[in-house]
C-alpha positions as CSV (number, residue, x, y, z in Angstrom):
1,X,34.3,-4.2,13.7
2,X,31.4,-2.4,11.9
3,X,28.2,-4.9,12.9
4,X,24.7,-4.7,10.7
5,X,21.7,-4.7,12.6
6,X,18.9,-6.5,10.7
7,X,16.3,-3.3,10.5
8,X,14.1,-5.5,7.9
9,X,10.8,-7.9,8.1
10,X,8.9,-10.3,5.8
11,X,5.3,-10.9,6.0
12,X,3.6,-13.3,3.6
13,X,0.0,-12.3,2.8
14,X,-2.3,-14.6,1.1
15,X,-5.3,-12.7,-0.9
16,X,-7.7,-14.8,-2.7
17,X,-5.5,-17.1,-4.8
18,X,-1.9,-15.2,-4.4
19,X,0.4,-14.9,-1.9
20,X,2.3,-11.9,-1.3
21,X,5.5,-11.7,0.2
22,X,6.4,-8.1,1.5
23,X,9.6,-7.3,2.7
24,X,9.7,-4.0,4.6
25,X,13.3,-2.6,5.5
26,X,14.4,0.8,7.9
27,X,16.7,3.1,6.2
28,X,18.6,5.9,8.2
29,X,19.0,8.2,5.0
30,X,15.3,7.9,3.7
31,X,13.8,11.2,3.0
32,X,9.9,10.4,3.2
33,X,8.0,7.9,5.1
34,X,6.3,5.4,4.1
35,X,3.0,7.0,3.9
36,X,4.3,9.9,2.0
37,X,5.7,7.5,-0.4
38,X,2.5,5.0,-0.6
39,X,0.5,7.9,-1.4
40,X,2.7,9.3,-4.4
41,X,2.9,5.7,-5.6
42,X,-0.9,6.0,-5.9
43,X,-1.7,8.9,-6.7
44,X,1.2,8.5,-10.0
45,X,-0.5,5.3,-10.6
46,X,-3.9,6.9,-11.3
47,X,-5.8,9.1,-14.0
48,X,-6.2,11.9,-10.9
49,X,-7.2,11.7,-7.5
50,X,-10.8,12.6,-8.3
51,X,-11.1,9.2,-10.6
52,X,-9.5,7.3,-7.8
53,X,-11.9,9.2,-5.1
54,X,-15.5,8.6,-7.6
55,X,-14.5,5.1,-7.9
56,X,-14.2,4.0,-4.0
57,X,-17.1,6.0,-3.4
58,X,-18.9,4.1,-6.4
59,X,-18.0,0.9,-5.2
60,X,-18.8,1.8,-1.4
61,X,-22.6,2.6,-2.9
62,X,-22.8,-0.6,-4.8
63,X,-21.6,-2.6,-1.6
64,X,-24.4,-0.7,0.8
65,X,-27.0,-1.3,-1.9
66,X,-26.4,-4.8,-2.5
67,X,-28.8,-7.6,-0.9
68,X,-27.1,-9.5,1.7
């Protein structure tokens, strides 16, 4: 008898005003990791790196700058 171990997890993340349920799962064939895959999902999400880069470093001024 072929038996399935359960390789996943669910984690449910509240952020401000939404909760977000992740669901993270192992698989034997995958042929990048997760933070080879995280990064391409940015970096295809984004003008270029350099807009992405400017506007972290941006905010990160504004937040030093800021009275608190």
């Amino acid at each position: 008898m072929n038996s399935k171990i359960n390789k996943s997890c669910t984690s449910e993340i509240p952020i401000g005003g939404t909760l977000y349920i992740v669901e993270a799962s192992v698989s034997d064939t995958a042929q990048e990791t997760v933070i080879s895959k995280v990064k391409r999902l940015i970096l295809n999400n984004t003008d270029t790196a350099e807009k992405l880069s400017e506007q972290t470093q941006n905010q990160s001024e504004k937040d030093s700058t800021s009275p608190g």
